[in-house]
C-alpha positions in Angstrom: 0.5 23.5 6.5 2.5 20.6 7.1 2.1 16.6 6.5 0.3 15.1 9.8 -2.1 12.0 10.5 -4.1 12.9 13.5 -3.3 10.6 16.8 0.1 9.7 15.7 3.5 11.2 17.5 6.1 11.5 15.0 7.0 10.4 10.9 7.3 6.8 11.4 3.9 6.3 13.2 2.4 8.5 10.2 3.7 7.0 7.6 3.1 3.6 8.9 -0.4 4.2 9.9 -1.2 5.8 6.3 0.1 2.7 4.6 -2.4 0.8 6.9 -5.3 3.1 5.8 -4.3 2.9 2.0 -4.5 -0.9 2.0 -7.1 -0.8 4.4 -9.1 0.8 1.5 -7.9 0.0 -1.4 -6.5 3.3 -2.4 -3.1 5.1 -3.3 -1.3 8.1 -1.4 -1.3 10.8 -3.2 2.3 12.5 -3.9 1.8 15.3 -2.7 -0.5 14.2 -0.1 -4.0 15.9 0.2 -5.3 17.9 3.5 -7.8 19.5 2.2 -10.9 19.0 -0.5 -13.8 21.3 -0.7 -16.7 19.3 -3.0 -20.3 19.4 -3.6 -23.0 16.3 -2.4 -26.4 16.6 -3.4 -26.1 20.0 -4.1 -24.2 21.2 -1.0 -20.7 22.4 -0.6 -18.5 20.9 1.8 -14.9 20.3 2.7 -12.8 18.3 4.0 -9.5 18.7 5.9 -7.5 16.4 7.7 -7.3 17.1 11.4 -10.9 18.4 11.5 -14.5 16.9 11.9 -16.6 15.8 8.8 -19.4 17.8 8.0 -22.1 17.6 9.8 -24.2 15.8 6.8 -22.7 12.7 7.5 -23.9 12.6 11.0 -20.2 11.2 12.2 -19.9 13.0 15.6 -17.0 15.1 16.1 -14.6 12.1 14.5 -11.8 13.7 12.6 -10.8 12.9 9.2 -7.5 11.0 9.3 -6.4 10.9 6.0 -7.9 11.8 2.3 -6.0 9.1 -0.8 -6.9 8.4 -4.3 -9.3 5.3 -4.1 -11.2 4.0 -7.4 -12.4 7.0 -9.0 -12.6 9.6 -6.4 -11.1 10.3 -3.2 -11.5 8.6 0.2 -12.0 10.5 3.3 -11.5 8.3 5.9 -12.4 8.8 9.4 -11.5 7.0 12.2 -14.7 4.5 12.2 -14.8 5.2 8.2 -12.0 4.0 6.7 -9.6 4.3 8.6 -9.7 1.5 11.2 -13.5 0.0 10.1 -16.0 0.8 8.2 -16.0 2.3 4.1 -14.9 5.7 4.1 -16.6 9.0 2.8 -16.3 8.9 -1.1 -16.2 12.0 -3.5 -15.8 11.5 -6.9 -12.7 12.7 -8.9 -16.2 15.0 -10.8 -17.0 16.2 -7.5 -14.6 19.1 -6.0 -15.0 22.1 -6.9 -11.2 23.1 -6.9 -8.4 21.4 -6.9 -7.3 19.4 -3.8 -4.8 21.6 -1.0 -1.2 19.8 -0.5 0.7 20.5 2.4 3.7 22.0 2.4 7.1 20.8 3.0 7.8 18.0 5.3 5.8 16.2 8.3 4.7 18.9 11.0 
């Protein structure tokens, strides 16, 4: 699995949008950046990868996430309408996965 931020066409536009989202939030990209974190809320497992929906718990539709950075003390998974362009994003402690996060890699896809 490579480095990709849903809706975006090539690097630049990635890269660019994903320094929007970590100001946006008030978080830092993670070197090497996250696509994937499977963690436990209120006693259910769940996961989170970017390029596909949120689970279902969080009632968010079919919105993907877009992008999951360091942010306080946890991790943000932002979605388009939560935390990406409005919104707060889905927060999961740094306590909270049960593994640690997947990195993509090599270079953007």
């Amino acid at each position: 699995m490579k480095f990709f931020l849903p809706y975006t066409e090539n690097k630049k536009e990635a890269e660019s949008d994903l320094k929007s989202i970590e100001a946006f939030v008030h978080g830092t990209i993670p070197e090497p950046r996250i696509y994937r974190l499977m963690y436990r809320h209120n006693g259910k497992e769940m996961a989170a990868q970017v390029g596909d929906p949120a689970d279902s718990y969080y009632k968010e539709g079919n919105q993907p996430v877009i992008a999951i950075i360091q942010a306080g003390a946890g991790y943000a998974v932002c979605l388009p309408f939560r935390g990406a362009v409005k919104g707060d994003p889905i927060m999961v402690g740094f306590n909270s996965p049960l593994c640690q996060p997947s990195c993509p890699v090599g270079d953007f896809a």
